[in-house]
PyMOL Python script that loads the backbone (N, CA, C, O; Angstrom):
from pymol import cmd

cmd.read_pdbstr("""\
ATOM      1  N   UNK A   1      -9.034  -3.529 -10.447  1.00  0.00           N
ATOM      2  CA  UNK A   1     -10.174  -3.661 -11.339  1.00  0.00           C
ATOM      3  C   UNK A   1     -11.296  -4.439 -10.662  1.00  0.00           C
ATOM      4  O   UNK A   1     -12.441  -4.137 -10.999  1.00  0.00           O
ATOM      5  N   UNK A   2     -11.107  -5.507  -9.651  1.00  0.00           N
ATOM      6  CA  UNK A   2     -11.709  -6.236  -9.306  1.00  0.00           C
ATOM      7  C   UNK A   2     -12.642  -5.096  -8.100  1.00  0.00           C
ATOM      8  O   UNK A   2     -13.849  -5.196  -7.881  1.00  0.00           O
ATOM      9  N   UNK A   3     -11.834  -4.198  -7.539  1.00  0.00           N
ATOM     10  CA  UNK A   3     -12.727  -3.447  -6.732  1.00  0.00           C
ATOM     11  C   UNK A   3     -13.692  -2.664  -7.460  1.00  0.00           C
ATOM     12  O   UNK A   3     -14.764  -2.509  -6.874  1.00  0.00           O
ATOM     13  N   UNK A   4     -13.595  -2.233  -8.382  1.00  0.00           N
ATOM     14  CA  UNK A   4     -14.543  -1.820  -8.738  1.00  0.00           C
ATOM     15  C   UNK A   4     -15.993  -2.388  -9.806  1.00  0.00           C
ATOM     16  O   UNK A   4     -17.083  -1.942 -10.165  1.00  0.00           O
ATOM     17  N   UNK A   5     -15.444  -3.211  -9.929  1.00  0.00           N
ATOM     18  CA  UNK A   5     -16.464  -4.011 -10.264  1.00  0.00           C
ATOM     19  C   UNK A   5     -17.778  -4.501  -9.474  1.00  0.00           C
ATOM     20  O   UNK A   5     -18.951  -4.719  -9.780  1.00  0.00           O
ATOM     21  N   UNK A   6     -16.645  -4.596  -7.776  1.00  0.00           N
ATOM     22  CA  UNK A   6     -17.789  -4.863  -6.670  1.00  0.00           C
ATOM     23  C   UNK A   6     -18.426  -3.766  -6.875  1.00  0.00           C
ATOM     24  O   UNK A   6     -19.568  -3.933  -7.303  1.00  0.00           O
ATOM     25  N   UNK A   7     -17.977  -2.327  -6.669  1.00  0.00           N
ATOM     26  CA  UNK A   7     -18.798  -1.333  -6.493  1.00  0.00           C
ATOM     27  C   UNK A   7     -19.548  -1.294  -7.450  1.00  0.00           C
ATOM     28  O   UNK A   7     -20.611  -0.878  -6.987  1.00  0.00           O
ATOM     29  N   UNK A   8     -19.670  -1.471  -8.528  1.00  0.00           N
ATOM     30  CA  UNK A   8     -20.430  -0.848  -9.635  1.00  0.00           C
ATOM     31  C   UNK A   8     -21.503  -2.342  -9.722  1.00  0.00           C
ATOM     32  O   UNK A   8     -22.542  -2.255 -10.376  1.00  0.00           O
ATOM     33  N   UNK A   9     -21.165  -3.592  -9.058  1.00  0.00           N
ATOM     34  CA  UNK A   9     -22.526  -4.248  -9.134  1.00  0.00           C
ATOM     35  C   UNK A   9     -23.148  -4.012  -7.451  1.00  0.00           C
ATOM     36  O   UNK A   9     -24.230  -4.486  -7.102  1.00  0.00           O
ATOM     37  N   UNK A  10     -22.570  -3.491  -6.855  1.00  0.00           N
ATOM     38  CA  UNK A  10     -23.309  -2.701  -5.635  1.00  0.00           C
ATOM     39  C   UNK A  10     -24.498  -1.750  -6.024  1.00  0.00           C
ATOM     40  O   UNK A  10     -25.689  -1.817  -5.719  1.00  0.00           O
ATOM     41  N   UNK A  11     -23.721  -0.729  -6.889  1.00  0.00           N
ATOM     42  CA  UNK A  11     -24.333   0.618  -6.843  1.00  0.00           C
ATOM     43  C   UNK A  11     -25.698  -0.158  -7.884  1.00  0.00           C
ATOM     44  O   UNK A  11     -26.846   0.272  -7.768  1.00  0.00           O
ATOM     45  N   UNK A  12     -25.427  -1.115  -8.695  1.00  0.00           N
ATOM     46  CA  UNK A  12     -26.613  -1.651  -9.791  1.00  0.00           C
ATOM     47  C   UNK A  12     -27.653  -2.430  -8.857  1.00  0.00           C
ATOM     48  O   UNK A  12     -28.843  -2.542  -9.151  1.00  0.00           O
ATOM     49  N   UNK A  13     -27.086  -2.941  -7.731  1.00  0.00           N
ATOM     50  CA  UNK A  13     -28.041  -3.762  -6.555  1.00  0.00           C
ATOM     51  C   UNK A  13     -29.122  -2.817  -5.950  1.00  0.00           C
ATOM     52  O   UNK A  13     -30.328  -3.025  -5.826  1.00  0.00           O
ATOM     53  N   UNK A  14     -28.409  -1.760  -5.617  1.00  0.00           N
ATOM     54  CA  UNK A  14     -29.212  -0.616  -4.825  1.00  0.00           C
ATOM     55  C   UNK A  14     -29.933  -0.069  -5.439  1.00  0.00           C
ATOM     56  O   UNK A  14     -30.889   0.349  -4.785  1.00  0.00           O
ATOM     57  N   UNK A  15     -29.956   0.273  -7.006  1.00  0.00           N
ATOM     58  CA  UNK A  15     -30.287   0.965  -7.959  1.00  0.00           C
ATOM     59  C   UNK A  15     -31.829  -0.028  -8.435  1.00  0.00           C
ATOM     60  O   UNK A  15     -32.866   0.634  -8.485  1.00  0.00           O
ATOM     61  N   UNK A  16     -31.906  -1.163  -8.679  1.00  0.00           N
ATOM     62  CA  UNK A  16     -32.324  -2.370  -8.460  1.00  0.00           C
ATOM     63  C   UNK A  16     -33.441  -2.376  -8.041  1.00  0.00           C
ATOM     64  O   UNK A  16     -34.561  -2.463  -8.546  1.00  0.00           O
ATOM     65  N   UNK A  17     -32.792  -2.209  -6.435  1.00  0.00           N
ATOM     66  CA  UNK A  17     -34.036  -2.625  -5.356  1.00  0.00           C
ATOM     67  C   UNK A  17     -34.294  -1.448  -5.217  1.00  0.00           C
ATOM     68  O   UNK A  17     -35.168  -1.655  -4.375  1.00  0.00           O
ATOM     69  N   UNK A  18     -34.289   0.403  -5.386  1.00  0.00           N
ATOM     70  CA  UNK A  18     -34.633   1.328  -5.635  1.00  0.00           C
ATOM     71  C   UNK A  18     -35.649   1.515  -6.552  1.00  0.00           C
ATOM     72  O   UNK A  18     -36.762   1.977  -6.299  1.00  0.00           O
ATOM     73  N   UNK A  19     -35.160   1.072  -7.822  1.00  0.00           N
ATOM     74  CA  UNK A  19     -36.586   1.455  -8.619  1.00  0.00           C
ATOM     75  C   UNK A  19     -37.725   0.144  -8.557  1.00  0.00           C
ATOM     76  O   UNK A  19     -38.810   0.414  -9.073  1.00  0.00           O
ATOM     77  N   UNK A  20     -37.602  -1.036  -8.063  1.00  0.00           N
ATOM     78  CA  UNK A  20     -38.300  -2.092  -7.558  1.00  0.00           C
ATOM     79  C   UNK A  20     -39.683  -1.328  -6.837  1.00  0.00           C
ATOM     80  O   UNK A  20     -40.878  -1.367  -7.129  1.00  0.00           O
ATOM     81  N   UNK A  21     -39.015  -0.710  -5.896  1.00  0.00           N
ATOM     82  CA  UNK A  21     -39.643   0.256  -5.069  1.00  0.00           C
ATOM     83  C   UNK A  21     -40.232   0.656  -5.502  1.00  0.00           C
ATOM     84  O   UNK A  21     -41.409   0.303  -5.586  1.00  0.00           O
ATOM     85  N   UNK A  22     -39.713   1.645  -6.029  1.00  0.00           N
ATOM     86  CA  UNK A  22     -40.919   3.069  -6.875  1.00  0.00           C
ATOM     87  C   UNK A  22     -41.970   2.500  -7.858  1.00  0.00           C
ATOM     88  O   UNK A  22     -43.112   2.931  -8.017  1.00  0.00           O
ATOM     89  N   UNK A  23     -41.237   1.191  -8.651  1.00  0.00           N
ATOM     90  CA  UNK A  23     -42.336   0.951  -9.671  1.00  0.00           C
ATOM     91  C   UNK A  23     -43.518   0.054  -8.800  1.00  0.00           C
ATOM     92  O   UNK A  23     -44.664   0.210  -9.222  1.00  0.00           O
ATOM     93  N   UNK A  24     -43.335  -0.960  -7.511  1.00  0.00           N
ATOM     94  CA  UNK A  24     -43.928  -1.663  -6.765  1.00  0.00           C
ATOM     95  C   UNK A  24     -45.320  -1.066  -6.081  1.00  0.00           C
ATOM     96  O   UNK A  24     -46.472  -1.475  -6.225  1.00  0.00           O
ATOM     97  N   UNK A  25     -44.653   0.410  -5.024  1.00  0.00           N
ATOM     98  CA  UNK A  25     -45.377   1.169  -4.983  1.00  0.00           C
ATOM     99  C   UNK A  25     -46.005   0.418  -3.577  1.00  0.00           C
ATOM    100  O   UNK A  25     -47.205   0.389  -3.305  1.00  0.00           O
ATOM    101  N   UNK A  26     -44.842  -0.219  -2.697  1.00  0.00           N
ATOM    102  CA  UNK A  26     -44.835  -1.047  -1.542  1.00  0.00           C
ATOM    103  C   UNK A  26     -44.931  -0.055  -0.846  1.00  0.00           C
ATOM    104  O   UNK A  26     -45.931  -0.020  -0.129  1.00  0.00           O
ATOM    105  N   UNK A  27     -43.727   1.407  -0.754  1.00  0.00           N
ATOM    106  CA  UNK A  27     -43.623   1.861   0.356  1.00  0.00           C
ATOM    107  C   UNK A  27     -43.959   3.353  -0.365  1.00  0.00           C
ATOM    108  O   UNK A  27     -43.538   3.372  -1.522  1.00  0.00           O
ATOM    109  N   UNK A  28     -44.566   4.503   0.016  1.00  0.00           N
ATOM    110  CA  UNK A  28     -45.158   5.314  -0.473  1.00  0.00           C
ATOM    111  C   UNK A  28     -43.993   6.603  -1.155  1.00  0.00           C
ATOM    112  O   UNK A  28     -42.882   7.039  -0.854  1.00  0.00           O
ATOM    113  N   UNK A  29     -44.930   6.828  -2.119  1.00  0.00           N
ATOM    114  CA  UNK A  29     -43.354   7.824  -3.282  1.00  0.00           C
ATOM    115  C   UNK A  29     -42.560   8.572  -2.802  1.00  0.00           C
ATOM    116  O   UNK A  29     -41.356   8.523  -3.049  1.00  0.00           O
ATOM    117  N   UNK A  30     -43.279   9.654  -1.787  1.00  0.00           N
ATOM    118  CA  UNK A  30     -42.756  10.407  -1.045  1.00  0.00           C
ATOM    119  C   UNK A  30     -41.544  10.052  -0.127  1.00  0.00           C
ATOM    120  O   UNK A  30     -40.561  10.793  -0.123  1.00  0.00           O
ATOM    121  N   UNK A  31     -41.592   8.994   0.609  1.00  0.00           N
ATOM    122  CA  UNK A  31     -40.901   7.912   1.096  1.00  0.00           C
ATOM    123  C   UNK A  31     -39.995   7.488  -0.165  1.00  0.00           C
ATOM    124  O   UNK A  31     -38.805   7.678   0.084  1.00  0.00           O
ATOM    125  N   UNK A  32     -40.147   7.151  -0.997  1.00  0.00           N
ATOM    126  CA  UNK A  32     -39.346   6.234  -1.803  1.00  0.00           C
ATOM    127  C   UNK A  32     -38.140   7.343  -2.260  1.00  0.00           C
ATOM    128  O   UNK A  32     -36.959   7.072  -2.040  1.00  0.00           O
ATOM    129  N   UNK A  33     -38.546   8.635  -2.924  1.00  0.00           N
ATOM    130  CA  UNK A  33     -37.443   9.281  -3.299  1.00  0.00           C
ATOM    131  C   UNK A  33     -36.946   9.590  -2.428  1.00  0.00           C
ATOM    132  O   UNK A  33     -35.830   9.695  -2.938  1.00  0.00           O
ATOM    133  N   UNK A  34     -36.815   9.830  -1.536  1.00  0.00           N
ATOM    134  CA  UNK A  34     -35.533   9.942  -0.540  1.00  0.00           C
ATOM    135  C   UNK A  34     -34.733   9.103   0.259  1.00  0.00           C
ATOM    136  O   UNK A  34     -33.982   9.472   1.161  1.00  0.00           O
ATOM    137  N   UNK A  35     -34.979   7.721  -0.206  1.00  0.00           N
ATOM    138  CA  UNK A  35     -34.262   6.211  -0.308  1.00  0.00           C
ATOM    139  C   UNK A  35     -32.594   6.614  -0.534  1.00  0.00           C
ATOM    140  O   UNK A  35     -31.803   6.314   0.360  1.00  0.00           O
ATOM    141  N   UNK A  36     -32.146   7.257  -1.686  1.00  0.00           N
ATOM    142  CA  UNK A  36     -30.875   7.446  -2.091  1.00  0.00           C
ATOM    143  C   UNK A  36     -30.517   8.796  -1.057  1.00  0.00           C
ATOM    144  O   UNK A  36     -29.719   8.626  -0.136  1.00  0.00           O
ATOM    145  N   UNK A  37     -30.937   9.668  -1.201  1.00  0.00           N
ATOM    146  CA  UNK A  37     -30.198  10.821   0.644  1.00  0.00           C
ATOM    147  C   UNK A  37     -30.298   9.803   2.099  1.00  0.00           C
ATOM    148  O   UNK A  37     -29.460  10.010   2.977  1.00  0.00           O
ATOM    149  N   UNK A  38     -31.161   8.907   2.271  1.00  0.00           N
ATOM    150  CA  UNK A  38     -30.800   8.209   3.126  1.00  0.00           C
ATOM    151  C   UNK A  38     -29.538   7.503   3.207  1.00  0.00           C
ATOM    152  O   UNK A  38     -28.640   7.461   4.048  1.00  0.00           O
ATOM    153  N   UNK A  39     -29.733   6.975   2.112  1.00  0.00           N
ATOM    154  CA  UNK A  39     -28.569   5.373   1.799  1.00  0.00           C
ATOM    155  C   UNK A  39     -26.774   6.432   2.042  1.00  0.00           C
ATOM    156  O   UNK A  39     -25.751   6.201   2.688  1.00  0.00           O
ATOM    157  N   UNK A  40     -27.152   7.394   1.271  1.00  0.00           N
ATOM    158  CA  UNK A  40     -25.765   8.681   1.510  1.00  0.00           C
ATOM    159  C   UNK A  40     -25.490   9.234   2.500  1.00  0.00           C
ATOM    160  O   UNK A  40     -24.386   9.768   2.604  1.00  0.00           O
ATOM    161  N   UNK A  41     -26.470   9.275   3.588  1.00  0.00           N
ATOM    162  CA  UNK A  41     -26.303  10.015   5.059  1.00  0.00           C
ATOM    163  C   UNK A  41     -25.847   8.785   5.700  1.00  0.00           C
ATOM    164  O   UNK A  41     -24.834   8.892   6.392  1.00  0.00           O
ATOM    165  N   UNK A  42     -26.544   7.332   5.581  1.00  0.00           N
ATOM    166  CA  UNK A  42     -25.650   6.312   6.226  1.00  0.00           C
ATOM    167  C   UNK A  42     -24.053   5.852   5.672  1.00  0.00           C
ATOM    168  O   UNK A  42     -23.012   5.325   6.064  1.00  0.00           O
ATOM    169  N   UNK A  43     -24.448   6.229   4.931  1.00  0.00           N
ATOM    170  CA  UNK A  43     -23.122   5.914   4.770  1.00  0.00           C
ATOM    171  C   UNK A  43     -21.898   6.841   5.043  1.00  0.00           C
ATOM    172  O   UNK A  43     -20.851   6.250   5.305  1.00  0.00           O
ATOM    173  N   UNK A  44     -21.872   8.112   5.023  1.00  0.00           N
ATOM    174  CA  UNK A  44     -21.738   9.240   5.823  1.00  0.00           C
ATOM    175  C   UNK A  44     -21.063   8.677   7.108  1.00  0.00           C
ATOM    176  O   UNK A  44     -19.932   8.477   7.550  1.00  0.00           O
ATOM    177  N   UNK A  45     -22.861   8.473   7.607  1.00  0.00           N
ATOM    178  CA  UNK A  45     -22.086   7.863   9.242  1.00  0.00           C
ATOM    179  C   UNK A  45     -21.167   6.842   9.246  1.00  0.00           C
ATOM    180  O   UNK A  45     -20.152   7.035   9.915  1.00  0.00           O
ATOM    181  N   UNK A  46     -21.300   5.643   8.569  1.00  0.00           N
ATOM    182  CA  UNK A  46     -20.785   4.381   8.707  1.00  0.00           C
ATOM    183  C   UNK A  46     -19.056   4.824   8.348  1.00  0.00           C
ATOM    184  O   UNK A  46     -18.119   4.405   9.027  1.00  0.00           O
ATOM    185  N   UNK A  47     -18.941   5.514   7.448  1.00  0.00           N
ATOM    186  CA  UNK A  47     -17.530   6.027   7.579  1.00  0.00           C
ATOM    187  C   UNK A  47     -16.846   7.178   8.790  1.00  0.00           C
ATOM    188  O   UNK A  47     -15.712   7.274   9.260  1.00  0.00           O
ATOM    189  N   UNK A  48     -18.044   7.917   9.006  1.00  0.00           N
ATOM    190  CA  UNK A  48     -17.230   8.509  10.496  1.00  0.00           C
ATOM    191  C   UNK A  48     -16.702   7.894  11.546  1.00  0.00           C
ATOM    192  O   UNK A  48     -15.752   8.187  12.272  1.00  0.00           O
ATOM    193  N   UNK A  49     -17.843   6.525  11.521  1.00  0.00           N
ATOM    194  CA  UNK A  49     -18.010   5.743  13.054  1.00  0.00           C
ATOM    195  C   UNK A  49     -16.284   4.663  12.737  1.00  0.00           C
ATOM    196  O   UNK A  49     -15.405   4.463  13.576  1.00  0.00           O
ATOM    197  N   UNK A  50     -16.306   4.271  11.584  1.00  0.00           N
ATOM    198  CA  UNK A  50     -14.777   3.600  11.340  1.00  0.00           C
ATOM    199  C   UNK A  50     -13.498   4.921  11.184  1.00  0.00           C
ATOM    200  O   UNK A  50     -12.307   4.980  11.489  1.00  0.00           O
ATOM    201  N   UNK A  51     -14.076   5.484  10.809  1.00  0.00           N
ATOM    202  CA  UNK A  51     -12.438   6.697  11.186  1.00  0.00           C
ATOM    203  C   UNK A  51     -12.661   6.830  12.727  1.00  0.00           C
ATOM    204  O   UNK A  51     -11.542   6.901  13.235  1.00  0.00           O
ATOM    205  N   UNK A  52     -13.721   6.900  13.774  1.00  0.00           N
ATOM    206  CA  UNK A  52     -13.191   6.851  14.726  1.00  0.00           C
ATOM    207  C   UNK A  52     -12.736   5.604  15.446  1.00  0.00           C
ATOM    208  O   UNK A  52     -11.858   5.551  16.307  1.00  0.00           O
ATOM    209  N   UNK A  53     -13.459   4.610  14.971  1.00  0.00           N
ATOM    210  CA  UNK A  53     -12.928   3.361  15.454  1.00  0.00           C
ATOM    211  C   UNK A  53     -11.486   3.240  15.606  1.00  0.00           C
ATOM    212  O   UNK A  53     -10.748   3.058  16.574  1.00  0.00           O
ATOM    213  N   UNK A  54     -11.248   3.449  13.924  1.00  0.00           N
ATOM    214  CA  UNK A  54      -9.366   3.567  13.691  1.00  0.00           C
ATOM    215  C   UNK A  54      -8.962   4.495  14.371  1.00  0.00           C
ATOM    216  O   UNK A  54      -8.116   3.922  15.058  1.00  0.00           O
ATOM    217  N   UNK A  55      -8.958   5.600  14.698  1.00  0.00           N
ATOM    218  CA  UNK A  55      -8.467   6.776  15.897  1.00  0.00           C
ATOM    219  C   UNK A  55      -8.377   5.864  17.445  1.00  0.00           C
ATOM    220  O   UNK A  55      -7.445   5.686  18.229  1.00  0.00           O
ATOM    221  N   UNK A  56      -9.356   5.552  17.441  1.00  0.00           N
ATOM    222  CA  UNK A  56      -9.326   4.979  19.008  1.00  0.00           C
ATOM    223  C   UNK A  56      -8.540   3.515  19.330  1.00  0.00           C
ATOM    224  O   UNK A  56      -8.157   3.225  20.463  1.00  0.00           O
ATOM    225  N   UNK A  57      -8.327   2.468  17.917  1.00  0.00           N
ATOM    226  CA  UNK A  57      -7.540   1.704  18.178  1.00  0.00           C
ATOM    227  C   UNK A  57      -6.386   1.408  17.152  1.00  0.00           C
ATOM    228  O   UNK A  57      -5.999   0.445  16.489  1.00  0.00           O
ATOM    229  N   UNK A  58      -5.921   3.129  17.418  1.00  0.00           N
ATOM    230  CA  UNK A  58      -4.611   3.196  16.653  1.00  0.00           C
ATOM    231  C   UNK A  58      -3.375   2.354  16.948  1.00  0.00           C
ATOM    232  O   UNK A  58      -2.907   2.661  18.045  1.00  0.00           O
ATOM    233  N   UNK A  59      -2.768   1.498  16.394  1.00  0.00           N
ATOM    234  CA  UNK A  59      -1.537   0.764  16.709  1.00  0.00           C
ATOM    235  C   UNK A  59      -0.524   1.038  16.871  1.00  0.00           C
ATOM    236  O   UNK A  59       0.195   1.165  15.880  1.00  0.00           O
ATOM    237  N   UNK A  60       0.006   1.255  18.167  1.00  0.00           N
ATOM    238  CA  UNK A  60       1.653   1.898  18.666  1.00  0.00           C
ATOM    239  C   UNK A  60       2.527   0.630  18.367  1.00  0.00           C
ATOM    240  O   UNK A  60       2.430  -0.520  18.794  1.00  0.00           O
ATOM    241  N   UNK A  61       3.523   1.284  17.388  1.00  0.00           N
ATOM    242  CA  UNK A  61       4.602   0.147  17.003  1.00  0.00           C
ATOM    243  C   UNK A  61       5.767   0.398  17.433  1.00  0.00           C
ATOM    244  O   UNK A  61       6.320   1.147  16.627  1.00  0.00           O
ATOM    245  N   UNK A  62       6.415   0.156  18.283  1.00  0.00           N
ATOM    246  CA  UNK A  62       7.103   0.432  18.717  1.00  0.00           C
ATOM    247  C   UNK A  62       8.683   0.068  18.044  1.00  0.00           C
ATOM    248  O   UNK A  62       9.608   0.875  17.960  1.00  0.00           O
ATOM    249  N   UNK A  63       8.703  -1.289  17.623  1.00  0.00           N
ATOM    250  CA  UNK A  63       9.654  -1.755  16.668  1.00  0.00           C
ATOM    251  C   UNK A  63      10.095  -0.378  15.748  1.00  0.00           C
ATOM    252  O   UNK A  63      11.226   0.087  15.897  1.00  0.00           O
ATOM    253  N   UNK A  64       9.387   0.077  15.046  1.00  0.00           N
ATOM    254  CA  UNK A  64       9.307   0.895  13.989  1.00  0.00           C
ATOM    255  C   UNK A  64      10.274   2.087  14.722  1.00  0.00           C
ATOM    256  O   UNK A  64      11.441   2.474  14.670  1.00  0.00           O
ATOM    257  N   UNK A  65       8.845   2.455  15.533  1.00  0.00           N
ATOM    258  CA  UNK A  65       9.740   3.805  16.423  1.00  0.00           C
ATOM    259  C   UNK A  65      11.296   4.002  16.378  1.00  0.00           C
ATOM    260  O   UNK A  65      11.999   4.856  15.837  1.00  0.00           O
ATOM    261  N   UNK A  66      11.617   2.740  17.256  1.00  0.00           N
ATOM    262  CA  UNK A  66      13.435   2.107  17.068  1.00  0.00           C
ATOM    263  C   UNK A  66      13.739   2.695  16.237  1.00  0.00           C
ATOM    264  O   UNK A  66      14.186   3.839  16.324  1.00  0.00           O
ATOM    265  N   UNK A  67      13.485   1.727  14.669  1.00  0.00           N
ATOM    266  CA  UNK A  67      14.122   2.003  13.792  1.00  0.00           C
ATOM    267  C   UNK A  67      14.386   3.545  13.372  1.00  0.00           C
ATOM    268  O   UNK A  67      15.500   3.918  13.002  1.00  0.00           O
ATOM    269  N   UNK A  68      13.141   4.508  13.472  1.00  0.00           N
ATOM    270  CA  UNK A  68      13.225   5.484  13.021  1.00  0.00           C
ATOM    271  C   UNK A  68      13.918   6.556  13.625  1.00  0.00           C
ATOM    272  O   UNK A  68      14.192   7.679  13.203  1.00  0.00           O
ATOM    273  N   UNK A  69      14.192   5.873  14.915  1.00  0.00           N
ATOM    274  CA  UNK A  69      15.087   7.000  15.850  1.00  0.00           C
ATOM    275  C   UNK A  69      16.456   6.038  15.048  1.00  0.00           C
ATOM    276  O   UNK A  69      17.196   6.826  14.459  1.00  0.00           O
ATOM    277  N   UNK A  70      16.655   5.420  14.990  1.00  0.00           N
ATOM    278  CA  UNK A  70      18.066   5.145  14.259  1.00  0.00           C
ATOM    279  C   UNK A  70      18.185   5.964  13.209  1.00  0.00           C
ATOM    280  O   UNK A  70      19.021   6.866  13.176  1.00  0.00           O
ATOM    281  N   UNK A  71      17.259   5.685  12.157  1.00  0.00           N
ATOM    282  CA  UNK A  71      17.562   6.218  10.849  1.00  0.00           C
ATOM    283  C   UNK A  71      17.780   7.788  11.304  1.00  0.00           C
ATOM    284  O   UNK A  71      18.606   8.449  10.674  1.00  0.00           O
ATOM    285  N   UNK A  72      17.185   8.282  12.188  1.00  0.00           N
ATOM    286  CA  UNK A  72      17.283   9.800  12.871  1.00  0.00           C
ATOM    287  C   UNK A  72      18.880   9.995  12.948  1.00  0.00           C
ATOM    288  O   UNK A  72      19.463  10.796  12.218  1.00  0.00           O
ATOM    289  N   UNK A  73      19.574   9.141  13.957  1.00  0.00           N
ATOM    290  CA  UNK A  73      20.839   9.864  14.534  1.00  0.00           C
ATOM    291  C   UNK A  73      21.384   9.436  13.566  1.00  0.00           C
ATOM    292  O   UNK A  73      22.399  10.125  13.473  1.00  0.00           O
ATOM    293  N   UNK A  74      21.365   8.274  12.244  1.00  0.00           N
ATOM    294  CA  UNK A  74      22.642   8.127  10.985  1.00  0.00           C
ATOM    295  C   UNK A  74      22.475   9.192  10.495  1.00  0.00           C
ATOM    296  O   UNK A  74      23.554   9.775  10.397  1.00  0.00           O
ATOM    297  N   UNK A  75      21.079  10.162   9.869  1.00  0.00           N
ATOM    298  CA  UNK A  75      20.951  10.896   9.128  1.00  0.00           C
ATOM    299  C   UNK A  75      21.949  12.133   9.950  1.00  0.00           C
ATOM    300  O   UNK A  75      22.883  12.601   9.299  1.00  0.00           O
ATOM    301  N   UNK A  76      21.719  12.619  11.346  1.00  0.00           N
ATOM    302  CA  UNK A  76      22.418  13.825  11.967  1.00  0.00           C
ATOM    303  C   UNK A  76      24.417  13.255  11.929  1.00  0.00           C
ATOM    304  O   UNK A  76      25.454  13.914  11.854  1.00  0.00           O
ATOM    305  N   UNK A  77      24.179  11.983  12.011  1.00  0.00           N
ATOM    306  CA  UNK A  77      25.826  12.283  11.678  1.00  0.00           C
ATOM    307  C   UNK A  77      26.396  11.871  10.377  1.00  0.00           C
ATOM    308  O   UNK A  77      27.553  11.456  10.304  1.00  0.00           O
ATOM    309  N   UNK A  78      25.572  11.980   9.283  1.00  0.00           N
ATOM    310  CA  UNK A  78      25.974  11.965   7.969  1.00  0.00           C
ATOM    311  C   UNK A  78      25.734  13.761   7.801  1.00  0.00           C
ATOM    312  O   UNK A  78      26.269  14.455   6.936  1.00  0.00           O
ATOM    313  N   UNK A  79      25.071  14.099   8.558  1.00  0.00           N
ATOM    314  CA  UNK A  79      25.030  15.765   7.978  1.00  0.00           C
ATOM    315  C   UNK A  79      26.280  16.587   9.031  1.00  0.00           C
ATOM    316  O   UNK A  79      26.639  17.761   8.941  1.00  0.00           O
ATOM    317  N   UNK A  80      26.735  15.605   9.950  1.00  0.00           N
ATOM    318  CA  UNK A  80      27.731  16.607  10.090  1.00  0.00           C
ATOM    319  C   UNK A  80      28.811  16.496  10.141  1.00  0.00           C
ATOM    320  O   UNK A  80      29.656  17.306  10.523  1.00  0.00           O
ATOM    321  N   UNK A  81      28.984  14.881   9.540  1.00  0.00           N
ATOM    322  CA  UNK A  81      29.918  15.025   8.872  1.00  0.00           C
ATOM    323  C   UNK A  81      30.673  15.818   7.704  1.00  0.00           C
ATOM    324  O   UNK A  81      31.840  16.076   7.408  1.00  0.00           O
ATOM    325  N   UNK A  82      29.483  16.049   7.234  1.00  0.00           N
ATOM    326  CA  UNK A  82      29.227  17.069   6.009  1.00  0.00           C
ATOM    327  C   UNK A  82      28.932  18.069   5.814  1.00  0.00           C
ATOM    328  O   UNK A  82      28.410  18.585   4.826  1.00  0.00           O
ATOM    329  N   UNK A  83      29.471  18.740   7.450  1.00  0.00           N
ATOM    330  CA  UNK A  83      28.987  20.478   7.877  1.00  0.00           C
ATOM    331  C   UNK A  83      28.390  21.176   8.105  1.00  0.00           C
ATOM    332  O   UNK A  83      28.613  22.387   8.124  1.00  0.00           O
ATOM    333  N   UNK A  84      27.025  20.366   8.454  1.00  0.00           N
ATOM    334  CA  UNK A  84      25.917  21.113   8.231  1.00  0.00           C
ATOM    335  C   UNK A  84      25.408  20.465   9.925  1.00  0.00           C
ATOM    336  O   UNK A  84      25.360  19.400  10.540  1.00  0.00           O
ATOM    337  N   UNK A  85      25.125  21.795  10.091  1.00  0.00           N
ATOM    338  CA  UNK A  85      24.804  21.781  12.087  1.00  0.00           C
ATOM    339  C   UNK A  85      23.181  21.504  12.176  1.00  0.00           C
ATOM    340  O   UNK A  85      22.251  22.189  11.750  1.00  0.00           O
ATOM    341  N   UNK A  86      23.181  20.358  12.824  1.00  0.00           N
ATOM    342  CA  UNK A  86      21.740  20.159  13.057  1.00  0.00           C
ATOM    343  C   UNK A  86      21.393  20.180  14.551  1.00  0.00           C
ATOM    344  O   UNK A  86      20.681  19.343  15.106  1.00  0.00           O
ATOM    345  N   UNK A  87      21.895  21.082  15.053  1.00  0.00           N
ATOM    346  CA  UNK A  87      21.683  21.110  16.255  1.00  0.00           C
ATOM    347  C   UNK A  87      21.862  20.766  17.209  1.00  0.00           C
ATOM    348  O   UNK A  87      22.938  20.170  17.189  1.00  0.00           O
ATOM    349  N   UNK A  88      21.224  20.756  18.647  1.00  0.00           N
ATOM    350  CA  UNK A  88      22.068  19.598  19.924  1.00  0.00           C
ATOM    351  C   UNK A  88      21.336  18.345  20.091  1.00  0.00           C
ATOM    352  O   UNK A  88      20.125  18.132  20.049  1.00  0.00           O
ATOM    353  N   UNK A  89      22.284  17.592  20.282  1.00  0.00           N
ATOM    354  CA  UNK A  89      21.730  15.957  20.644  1.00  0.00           C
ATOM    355  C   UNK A  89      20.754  16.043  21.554  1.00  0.00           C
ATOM    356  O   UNK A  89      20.205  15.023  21.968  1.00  0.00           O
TER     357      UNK A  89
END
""", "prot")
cmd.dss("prot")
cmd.show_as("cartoon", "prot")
cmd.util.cbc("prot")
cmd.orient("prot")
């Protein structure tokens, strides 16, 4: 609940200093309505540029790995014990 609360006094901040704008008449109209396709194309980017960030400093865990090759070979010899051929080691 608390996250969205940030967002929704975000989106009222932007909204805010948006019509501030338009009614101010600082930066010219033409200019002003396309304030919100801007603010959406950056942000656009700002989420591509962190999905690649996270791609590029993806965390190899190796601990884990372990484990999961364990849980791997209990699972192949609980299945064949139980008849069912999973193939070659």
């Amino acid at each position: 609940m608390k996250h969205i609360l940030k967002i929704l006094a975000l989106v009222a901040a932007i909204s805010a200093i948006w019509i501030g704008l338009l009614r101010a008449s600082l930066v010219p109209r033409s200019y002003t309505w396309l304030l919100p396709i801007y603010l959406i194309v950056a942000l656009g980017c700002y989420g591509l540029l962190m999905v690649g960030i996270g791609l590029m400093l993806f965390p190899t865990c190796p601990r884990e790995a372990e484990l999961l090759q364990k849980d791997i070979a209990e699972a192949k010899e609980f299945l064949k014990e139980n008849g069912v051929d999973v193939g070659s080691d």
